[in-house]
C-alpha positions as a Python dict, from the first residue, in 0.01 Angstrom:
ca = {
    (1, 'X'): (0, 0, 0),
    (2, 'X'): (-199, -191, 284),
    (3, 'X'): (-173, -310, 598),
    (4, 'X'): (-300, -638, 693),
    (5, 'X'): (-339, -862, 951),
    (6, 'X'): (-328, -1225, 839),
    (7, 'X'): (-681, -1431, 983),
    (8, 'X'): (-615, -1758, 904),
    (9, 'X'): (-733, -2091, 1105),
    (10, 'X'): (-459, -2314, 1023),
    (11, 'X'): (-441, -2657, 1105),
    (12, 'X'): (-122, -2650, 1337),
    (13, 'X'): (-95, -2394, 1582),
    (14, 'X'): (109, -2194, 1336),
    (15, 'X'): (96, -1748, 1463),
    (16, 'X'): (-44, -1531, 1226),
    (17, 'X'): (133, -1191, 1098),
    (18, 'X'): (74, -857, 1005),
    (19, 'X'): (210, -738, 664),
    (20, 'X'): (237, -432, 408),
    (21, 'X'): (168, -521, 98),
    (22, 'X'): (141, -388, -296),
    (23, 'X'): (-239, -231, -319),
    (24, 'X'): (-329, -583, -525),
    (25, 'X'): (-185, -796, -246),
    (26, 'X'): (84, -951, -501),
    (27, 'X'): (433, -801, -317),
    (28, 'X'): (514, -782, 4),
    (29, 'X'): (725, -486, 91),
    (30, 'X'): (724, -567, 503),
    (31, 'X'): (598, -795, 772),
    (32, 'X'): (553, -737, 1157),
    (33, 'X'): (559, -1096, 1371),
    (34, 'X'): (289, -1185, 1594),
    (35, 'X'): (281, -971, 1903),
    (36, 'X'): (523, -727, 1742),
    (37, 'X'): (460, -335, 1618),
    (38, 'X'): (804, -355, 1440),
    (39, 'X'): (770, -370, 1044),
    (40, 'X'): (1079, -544, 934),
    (41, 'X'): (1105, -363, 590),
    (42, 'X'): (1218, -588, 259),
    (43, 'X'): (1524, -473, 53),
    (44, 'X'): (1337, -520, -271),
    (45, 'X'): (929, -628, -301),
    (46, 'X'): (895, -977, -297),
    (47, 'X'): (622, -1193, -430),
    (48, 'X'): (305, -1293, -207),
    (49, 'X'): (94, -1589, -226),
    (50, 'X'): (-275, -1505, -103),
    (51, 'X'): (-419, -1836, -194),
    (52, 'X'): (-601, -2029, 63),
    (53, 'X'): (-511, -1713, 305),
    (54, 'X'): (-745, -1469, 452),
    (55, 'X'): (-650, -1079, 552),
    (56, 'X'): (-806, -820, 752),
    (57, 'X'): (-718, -475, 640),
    (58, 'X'): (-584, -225, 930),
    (59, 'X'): (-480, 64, 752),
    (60, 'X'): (-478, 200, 390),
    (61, 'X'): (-174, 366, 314),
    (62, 'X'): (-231, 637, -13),
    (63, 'X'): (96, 708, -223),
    (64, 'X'): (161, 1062, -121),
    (65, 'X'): (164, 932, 232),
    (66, 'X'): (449, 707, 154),
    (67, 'X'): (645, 1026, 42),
    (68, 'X'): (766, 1112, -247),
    (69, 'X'): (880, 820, -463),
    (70, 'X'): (1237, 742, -595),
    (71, 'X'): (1416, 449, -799),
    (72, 'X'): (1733, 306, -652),
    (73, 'X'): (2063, 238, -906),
    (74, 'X'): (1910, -102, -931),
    (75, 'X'): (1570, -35, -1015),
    (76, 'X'): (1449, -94, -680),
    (77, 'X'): (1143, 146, -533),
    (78, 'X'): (1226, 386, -209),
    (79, 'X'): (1016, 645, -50),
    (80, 'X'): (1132, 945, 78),
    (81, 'X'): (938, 1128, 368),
    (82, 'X'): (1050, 1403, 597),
    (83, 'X'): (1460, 1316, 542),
    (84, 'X'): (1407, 970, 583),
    (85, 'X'): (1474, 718, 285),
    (86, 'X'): (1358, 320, 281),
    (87, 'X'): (1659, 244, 152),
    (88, 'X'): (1917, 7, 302),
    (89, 'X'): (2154, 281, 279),
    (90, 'X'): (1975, 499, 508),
    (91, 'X'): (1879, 239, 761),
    (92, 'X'): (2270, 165, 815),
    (93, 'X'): (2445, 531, 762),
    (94, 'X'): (2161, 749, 823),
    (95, 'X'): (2205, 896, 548),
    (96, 'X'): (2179, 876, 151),
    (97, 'X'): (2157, 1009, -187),
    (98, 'X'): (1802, 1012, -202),
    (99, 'X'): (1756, 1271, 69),
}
């Protein structure tokens, strides 16, 4: 995964954003709003559109930093890391069946 910080001149003063996305830039798994260090993490990978965009990569992010990888009961992908889970489950209880 990457982490990139969105350089586009738009037209209208619209802010750009910071997000972490699939290594080929085609999912977003997260975003952080302008002037924000929070990554607001996505349930499930969605789509990304990089046309007519342009990014400026911050930080590389390799697969066994991401911890070790598990699939949810619905096929979504979690990471595990130090008894912490991505999953939704986790972020609410604290706890989960992946850890």
């Amino acid at each position: 995964m990457i982490l990139v910080a969105e350089t586009t001149l738009w037209k209208e003063a619209i802010p750009n954003h910071c997000y972490l996305l699939s290594d080929d830039k085609s999912k977003m798994h997260g975003y952080a709003k302008h002037g924000s260090s929070h990554i607001e993490m996505m349930k499930k990978p969605i789509g990304f559109d990089t046309r007519g965009r342009q990014f400026t990569v911050l930080h590389r992010i390799a697969e066994e930093d991401q911890g070790r990888k598990v699939e949810g009961s619905k096929g979504a992908v979690y990471y595990v890391k130090d008894n912490k889970c991505t999953c939704p489950g986790f972020k609410f209880r604290g706890e989960c069946k992946h850890v």
